[in-house]
C-alpha positions in Angstrom: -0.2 1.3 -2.7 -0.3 -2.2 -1.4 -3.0 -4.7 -0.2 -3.5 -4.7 3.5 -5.4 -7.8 3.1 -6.8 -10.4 0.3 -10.0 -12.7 1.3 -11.6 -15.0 -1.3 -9.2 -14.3 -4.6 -5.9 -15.2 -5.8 -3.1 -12.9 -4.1 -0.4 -14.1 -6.1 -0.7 -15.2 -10.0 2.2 -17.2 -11.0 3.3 -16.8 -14.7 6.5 -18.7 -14.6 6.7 -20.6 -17.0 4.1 -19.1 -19.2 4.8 -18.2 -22.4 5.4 -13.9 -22.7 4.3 -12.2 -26.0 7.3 -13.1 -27.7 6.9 -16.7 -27.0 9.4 -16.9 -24.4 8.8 -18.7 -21.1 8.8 -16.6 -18.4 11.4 -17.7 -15.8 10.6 -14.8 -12.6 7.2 -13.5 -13.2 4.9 -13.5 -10.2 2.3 -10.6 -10.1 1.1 -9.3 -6.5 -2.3 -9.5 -8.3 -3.9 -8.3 -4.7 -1.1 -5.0 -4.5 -1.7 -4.0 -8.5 -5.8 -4.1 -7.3 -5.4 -1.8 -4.4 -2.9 0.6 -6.9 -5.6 0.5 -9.7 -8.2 1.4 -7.6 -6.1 4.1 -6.5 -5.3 5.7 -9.9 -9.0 4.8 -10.0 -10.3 6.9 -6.9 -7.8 9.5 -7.2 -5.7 10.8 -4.0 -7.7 14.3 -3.2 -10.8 13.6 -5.2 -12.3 11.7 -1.5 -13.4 9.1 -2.9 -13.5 6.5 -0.1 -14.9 3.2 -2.6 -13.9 2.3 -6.1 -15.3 -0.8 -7.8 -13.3 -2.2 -10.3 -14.6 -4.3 -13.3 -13.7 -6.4 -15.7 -10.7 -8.2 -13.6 -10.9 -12.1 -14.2 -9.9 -13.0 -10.5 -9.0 -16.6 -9.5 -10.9 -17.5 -6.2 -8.5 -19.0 -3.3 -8.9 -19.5 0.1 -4.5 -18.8 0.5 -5.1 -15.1 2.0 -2.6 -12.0 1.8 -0.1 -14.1 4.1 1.5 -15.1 0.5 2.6 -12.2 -0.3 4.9 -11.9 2.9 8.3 -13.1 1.7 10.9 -15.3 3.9 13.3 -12.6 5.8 16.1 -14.8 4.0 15.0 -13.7 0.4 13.3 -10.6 1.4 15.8 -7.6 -0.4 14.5 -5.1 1.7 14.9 -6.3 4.7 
């Protein structure tokens, strides 16, 4: 699943950086916070249980006023494209 839309929180967390577990810094870690929301609230909801809400808790969100246009990549880097 993926996030048709983000309004008020933080679309993109950027751990770069950051140390990891091991103490590492993170060089390429960049969580689609918005896209791991809509697939948890899909595992959540459950595809045939009809379900049409699920409110998740406990998620420390970031607020931001950025939107879901950050999580478009530039057709130069995009690998899918």
């Amino acid at each position: 699943n993926v996030a048709i839309g983000a309004a008020g929180i933080e679309a993109l967390l950027d751990l770069r950086g950051a140390p990891d577990a091991a103490g590492r810094e993170m060089q390429a870690t960049v969580i689609a916070v918005a896209d791991q929301l809509a697939s948890a609230a899909d595992l959540a909801g459950g595809k045939v249980a009809q379900r049409p809400v699920v409110v998740v808790r406990g998620f420390d969100w970031r607020p931001s006023e950025e939107g879901a246009s950050v999580l478009v990549m530039e057709s130069g880097r995009d690998l899918f494209l």
